[in-house]
N, C-alpha and C positions, 0 to 999 in steps of 0.2 A: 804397371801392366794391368789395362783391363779386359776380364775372361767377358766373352760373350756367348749367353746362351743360345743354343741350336739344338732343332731335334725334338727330341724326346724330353730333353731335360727341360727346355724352353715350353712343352704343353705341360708339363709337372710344374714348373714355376708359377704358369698360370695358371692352373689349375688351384694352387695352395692362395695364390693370392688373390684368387675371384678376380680375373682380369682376365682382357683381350689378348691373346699372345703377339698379334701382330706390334698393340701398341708398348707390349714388353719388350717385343726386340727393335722396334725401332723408335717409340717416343713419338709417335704422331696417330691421331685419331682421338679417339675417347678410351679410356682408360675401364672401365666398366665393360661386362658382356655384353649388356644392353642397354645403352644407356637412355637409351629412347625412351623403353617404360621403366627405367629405372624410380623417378620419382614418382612416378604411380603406380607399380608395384610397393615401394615405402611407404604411401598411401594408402594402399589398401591390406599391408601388413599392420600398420599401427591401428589402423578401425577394426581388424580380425581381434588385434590384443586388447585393446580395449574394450572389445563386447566380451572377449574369454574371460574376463577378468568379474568374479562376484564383486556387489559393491553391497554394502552393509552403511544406511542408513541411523543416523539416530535423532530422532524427534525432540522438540524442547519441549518444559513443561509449558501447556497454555491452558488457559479459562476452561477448554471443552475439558478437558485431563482433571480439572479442579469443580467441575461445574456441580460435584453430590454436595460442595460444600460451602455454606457460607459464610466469604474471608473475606472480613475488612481489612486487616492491614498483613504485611508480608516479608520478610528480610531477603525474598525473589522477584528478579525480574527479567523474562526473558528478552535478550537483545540478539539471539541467533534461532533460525526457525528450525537449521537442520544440517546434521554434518556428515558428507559421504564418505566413509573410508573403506579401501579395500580389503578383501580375507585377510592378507596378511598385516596388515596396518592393524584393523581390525583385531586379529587373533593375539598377536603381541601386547594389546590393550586389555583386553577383555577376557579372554582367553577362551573358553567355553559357555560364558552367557551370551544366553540369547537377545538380540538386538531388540528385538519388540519390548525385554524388558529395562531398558535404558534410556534415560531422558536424562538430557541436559537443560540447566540454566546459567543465569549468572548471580554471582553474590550483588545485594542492595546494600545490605547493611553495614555496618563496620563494627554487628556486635562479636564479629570470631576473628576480627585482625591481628595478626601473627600467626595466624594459621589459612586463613580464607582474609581476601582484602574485597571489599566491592569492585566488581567487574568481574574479577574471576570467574571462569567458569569452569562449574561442577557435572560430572558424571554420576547420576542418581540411579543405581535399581530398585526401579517400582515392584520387584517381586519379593521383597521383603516388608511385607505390611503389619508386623509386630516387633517388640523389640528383639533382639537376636545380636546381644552382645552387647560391651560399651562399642560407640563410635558418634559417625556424625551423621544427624536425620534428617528426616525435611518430614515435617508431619502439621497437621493442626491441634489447635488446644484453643479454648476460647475467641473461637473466629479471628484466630492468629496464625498464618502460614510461617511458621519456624524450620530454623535451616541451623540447628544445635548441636554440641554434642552431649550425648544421653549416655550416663554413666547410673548402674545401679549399686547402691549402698542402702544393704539390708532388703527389703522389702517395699526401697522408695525408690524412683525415679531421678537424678540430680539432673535438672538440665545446667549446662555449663555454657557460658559467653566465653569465650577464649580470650578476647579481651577484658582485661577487670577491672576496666570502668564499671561493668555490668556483673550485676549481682548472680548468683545461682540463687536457682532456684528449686523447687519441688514438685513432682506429681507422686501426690501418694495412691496407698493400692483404692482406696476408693474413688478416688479421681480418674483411674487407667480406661477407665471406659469413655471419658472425653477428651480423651488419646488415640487421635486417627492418625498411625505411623504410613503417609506416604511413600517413602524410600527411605535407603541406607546410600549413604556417597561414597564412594570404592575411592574417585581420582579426581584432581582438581587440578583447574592449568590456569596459571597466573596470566592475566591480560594487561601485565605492562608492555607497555609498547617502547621499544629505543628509538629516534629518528636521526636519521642521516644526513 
């Protein structure tokens, strides 16, 4: 036995299911209130949300970013010019740094493989421009853009290749002044690709 709605209960029903009540009770017409501007109202809901919506920018490193310095050789190479994400995408990520001071690149080298591979791309804050802990830098040293990680022992700088093929090395304290620390790398996202 099937109940059919009338009445009162039949504009409740449509009313709960955003629907025509005629084409509730009987199954003929269009199914929507209005279905006329139905798709262009949708249309001009999703352009509402999409302008509501902050978008948070981040820059790659390039030449003009590097221009006080001059670097002949580099273990960076940007191959993305700029990446938009949303507040929340965004805030998830980052959390409360600020977007101006974030730059991305990608790894060149394969002196930090096992950790960073070339292609990878790194998220760099440029507002750390002294050392400020062990981690991993992007800085210049002898007209070399180095993308390392810097560990301190004692009073000396270790720069470390994550791969040991490649030697560590040393900035001592007289050398720290032709140590221009770039950024600090927060995040790094692997750019292997799977194909289908």
């Amino acid at each position: 036995m099937t109940k059919t709605l009338k009445g009162e209960n039949l504009l409740r029903a449509a009313e709960y299911l955003e629907c025509d009540p005629d084409w509730l009770a009987t199954g003929k017409g269009f199914w929507h209130l209005n279905v006329a501007n139905s798709s262009e109202q949708a249309t001009q809901n999703e352009n509402l949300e999409y302008q509501a919506i902050p978008e948070f920018e981040l820059l790659a490193i390039t030449p003009l970013f590097l221009n006080e310095f001059i670097i002949s050789t580099s273990d960076i190479q940007s191959s993305i010019s700029s990446i938009h994400y949303t507040e929340e995408q965004y805030r998830r990520m980052f959390g409360a740094k600020e977007p101006q001071n974030l730059r991305i690149t990608n790894i060149k080298a394969d002196n930090m493989s096992g950790t960073l591979e070339p292609g990878d791309l790194v998220f760099v804050d440029t507002s750390i421009i002294k050392y400020d802990g062990d981690g991993i830098y992007l800085f210049v040293f002898s007209n070399h853009l180095h993308l390392k990680r810097v560990q301190m022992v004692g009073n000396t700088l270790m720069v470390i290749s994550d791969n040991s093929k490649y030697q560590t090395w040393s900035i001592t304290q007289k050398d720290k002044s032709n140590m221009n620390v770039l950024g600090k790398v927060l995040i790094s996202q692997s750019q292997i690709f799977q194909r289908f």
